[in-house]
C-alpha positions in Angstrom: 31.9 -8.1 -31.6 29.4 -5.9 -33.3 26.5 -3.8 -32.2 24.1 -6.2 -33.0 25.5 -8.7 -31.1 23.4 -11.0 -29.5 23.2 -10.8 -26.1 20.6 -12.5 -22.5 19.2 -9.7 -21.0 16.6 -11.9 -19.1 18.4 -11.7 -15.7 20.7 -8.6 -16.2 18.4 -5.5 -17.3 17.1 -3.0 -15.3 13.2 -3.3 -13.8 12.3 -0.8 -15.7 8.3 -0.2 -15.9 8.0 3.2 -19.0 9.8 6.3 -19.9 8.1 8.9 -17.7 9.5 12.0 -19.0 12.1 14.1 -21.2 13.7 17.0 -19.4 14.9 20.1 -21.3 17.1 23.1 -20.8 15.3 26.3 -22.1 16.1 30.4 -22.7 12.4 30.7 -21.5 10.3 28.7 -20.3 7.5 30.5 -20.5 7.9 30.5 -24.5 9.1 26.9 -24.5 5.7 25.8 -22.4 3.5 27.8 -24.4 4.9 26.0 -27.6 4.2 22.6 -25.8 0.7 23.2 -25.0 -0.3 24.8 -28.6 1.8 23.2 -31.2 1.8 19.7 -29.2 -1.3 20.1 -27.4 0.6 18.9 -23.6 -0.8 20.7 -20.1 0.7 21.9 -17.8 0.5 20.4 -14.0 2.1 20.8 -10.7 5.4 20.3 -9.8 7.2 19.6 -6.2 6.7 23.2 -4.3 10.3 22.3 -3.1 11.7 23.2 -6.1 13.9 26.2 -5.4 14.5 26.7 -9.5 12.2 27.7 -12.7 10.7 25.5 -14.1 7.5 24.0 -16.0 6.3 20.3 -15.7 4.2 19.4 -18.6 1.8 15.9 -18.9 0.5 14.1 -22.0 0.1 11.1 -24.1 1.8 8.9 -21.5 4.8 11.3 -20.9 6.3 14.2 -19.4 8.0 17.4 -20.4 10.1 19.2 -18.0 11.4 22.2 -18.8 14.3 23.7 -16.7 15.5 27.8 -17.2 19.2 28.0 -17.8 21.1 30.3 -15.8 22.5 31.7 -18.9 21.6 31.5 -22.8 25.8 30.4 -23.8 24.2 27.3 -21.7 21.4 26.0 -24.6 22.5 25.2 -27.6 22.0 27.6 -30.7 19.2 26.9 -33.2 20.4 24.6 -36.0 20.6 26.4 -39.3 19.5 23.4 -40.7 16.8 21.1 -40.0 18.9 17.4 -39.8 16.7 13.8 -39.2 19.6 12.3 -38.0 19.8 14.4 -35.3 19.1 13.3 -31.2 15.1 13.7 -31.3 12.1 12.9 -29.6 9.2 11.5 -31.6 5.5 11.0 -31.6 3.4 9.1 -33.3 0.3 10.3 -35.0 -3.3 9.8 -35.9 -3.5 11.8 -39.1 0.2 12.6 -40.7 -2.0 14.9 -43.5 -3.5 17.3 -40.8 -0.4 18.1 -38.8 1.5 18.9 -42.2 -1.6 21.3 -42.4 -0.9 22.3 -39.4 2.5 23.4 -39.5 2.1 25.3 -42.4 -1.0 27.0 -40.6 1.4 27.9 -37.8 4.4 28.9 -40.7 6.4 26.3 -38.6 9.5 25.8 -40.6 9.4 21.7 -41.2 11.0 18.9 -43.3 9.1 15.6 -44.2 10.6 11.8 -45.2 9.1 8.8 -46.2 10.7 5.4 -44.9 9.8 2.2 -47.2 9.9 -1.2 -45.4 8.6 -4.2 -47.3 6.0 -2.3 -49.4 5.3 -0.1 -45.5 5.2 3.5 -45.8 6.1 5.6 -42.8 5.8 9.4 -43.3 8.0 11.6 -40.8 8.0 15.5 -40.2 10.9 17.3 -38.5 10.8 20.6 -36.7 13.0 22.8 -34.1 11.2 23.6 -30.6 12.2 27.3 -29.5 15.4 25.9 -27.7 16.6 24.1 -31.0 15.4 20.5 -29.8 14.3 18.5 -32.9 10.9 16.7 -32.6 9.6 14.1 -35.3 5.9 13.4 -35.7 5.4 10.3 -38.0 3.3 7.1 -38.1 6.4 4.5 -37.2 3.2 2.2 -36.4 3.0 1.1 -39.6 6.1 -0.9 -38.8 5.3 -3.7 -36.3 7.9 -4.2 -33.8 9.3 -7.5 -34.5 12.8 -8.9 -32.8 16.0 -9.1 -35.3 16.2 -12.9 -34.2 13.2 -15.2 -32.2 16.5 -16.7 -30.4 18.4 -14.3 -28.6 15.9 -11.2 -28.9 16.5 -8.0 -27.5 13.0 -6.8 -25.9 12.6 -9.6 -23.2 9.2 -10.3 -21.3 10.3 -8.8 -17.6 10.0 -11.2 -14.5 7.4 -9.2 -13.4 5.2 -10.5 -16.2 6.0 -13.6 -16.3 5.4 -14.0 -12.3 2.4 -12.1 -12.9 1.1 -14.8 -15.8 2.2 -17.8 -12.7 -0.4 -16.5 -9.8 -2.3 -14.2 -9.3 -1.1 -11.4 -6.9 -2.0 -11.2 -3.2 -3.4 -7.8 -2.8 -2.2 -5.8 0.5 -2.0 -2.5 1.5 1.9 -2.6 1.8 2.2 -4.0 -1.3 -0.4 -2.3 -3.3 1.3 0.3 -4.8 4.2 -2.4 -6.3 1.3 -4.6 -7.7 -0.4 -1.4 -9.2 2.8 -0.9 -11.1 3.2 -4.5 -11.9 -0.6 -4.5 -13.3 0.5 -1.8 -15.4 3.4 -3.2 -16.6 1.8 -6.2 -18.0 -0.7 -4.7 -19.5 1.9 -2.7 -21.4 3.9 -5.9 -22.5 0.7 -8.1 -23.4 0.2 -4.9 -26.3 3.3 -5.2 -27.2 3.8 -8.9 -27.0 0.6 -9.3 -29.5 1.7 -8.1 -32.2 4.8 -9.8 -32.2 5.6 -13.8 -32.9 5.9 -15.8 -30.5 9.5 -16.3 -28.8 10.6 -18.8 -26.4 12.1 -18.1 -23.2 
């Protein structure tokens, strides 16, 4: 019974359609937003005027930041000492891994870098605190197709969704419109994925 046990996930996982956002417990938010718009370049949009506590919601490349303000600093953790990889992270990808190490030293954001080798694949990683003491890694993981540890049993399945989608084509209606907006987008997301991956049987 190991952790890379095998297992059919086709009819038991969760309809899940994306990660839609990270939320984060902060000193200040004001200094924690400001960090997330000019070091990671995210903007800041609306959030539900219900909301009776401070906050900041933040929006970009395909996710959200939310940034809640603790009732008291002994509630957020204290900045590492030490900047640790191995350490629960949040990561981007990159365009140009060259001009954000630039960058950071521009901004005299303290940083450390690591190179992964995978079958002759390079993949170049940078690793620095946010004001709270949350590690993020910048890198170009890309590099590395996704590919599944076995084309029998493997772990990222095609949801139902997409494969009903691929069977007929959806009746469009306004009730339903909103469910097959999300199921468009869903497949969309898994034919990316699926083509650079082999094929696997379902």
């Amino acid at each position: 019974m190991g952790i890379f046990q095998e297992h059919d996930l086709s009819n038991s996982a969760l309809p899940l359609l994306s990660l839609n956002h990270v939320s984060y417990l902060c000193k200040s938010v004001e200094e924690s937003a400001k960090f997330y718009q000019e070091v990671l370049g995210f903007v800041l949009i609306r959030r539900p005027s219900s909301f009776q506590f401070e906050g900041a919601w933040l929006f970009n490349y395909g996710i959200g930041i939310h940034l809640l303000q603790c009732n008291s600093t002994n509630d957020v953790q204290q900045m590492p000492v030490k900047i640790n990889p191995k350490d629960n992270h949040i990561s981007f990808q990159c365009t140009d891994i060259e001009l954000v190490k630039k960058r950071l030293r521009e901004m005299g954001m303290k940083h450390e870098t690591a190179l992964v080798e995978e079958g002759g694949v390079f993949v170049d990683q940078l690793f620095f605190h946010d004001p709270d003491g949350y590690m993020i890694e910048i890198c170009n993981c890309e590099n590395i197709p996704v590919l599944p540890l076995s084309t029998s049993a493997c772990p990222i399945r095609k949801p139902q969704s997409y494969v009903d989608s691929k069977k007929s084509k959806p009746q469009r209606s306004m009730a339903s419109s909103k469910a097959l907006n999300a199921a468009a987008m869903e497949t969309r997301m898994m034919e990316s994925l699926f083509a650079s991956m082999i094929d696997i049987s379902m």
